[in-house]
C-alpha positions in Angstrom: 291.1 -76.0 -129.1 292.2 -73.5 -131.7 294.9 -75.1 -134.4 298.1 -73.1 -134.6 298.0 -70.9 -138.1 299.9 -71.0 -141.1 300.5 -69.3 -144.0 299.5 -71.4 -146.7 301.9 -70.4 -149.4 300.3 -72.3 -151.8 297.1 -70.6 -152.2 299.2 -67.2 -152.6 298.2 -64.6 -155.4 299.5 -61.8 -156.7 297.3 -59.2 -158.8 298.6 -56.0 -159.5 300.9 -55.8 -157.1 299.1 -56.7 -153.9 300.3 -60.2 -152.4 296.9 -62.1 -151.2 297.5 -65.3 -149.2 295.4 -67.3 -146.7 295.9 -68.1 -143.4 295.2 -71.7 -142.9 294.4 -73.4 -139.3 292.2 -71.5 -136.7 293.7 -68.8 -135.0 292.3 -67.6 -131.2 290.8 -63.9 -130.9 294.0 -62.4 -130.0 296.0 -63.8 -132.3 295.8 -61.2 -134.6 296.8 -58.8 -132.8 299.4 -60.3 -131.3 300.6 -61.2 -135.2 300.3 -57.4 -135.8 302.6 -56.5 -132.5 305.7 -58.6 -133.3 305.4 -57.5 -137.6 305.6 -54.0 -136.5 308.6 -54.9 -134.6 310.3 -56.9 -136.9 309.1 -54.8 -140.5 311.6 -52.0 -140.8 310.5 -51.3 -144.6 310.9 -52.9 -148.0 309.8 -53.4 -151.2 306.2 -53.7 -150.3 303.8 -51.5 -148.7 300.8 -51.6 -146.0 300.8 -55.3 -144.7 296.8 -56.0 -143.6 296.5 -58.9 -140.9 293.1 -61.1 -140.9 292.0 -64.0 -139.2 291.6 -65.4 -142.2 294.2 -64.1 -144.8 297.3 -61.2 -145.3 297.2 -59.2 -147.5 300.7 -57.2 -148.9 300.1 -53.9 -150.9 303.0 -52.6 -153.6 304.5 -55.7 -153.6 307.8 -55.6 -156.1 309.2 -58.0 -158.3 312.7 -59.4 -156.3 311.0 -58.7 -152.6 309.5 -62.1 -152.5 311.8 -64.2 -150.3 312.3 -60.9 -148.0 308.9 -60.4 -147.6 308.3 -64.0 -147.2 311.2 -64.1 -144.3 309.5 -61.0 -142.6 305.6 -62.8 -142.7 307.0 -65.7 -141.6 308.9 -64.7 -138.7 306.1 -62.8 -137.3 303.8 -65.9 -137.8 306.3 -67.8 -135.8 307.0 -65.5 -132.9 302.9 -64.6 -132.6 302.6 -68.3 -132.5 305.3 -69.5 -130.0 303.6 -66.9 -127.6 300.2 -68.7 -127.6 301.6 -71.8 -124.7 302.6 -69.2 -122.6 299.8 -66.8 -122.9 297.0 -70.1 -123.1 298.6 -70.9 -119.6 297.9 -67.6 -118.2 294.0 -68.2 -116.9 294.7 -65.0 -114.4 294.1 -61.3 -115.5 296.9 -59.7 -116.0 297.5 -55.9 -114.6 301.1 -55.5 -115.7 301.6 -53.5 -118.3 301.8 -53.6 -122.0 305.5 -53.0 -121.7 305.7 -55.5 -119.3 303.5 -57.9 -121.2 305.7 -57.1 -124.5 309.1 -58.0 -122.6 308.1 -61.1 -120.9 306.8 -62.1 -124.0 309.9 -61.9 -126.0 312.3 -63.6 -123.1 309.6 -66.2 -123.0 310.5 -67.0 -126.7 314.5 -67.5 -125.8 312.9 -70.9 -124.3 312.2 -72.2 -128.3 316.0 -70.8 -128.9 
């Protein structure tokens, strides 16, 4: 069973201006993706630039000095909507033919159920 990811804060670095910190439990093969959907939802620009999502790590270009907590909030909210949706989409053992839009809407009123 894969362990829900984090972002471990901790291990975070900073070096000339790109933000480099790891992702720590084991994420499934969609995850990523799914991380990737909901951030380009939520990012609607800052003090940073292109945000690169691995299985193993994001990484933050043109990061800028007083963006940290925003950026922080933004990479953090996305880590916690991609991972409320793995219950309902680990329950889901039929293929699913509806479409993306569909997918992406029952997605998000699934989440209201962790509200």
């Amino acid at each position: 069973m894969d362990q829900v990811p984090y972002i471990d804060w901790k291990e975070a670095v900073v070096d000339a201006g790109r933000l480099t910190v790891p992702l720590a439990g084991k994420p499934g093969s969609d995850w990523t993706e799914r991380f990737e959907r909901v951030l380009g939802r939520l990012d609607r620009g800052g003090h940073w630039g292109e945000i690169e999502v691995g299985k193993k790590k994001l990484r933050v270009d043109g990061v800028e000095r007083g963006s940290e907590s925003d950026l922080r909030h933004l990479l953090e909210g996305a880590l916690l909507q991609a991972n409320a949706d793995l219950p309902a989409e680990a329950a889901d053992d039929e293929p699913d033919d509806r479409s993306p839009e569909d997918r992406e809407m029952t997605e998000a009123f699934r989440a209201f159920a962790d509200d």
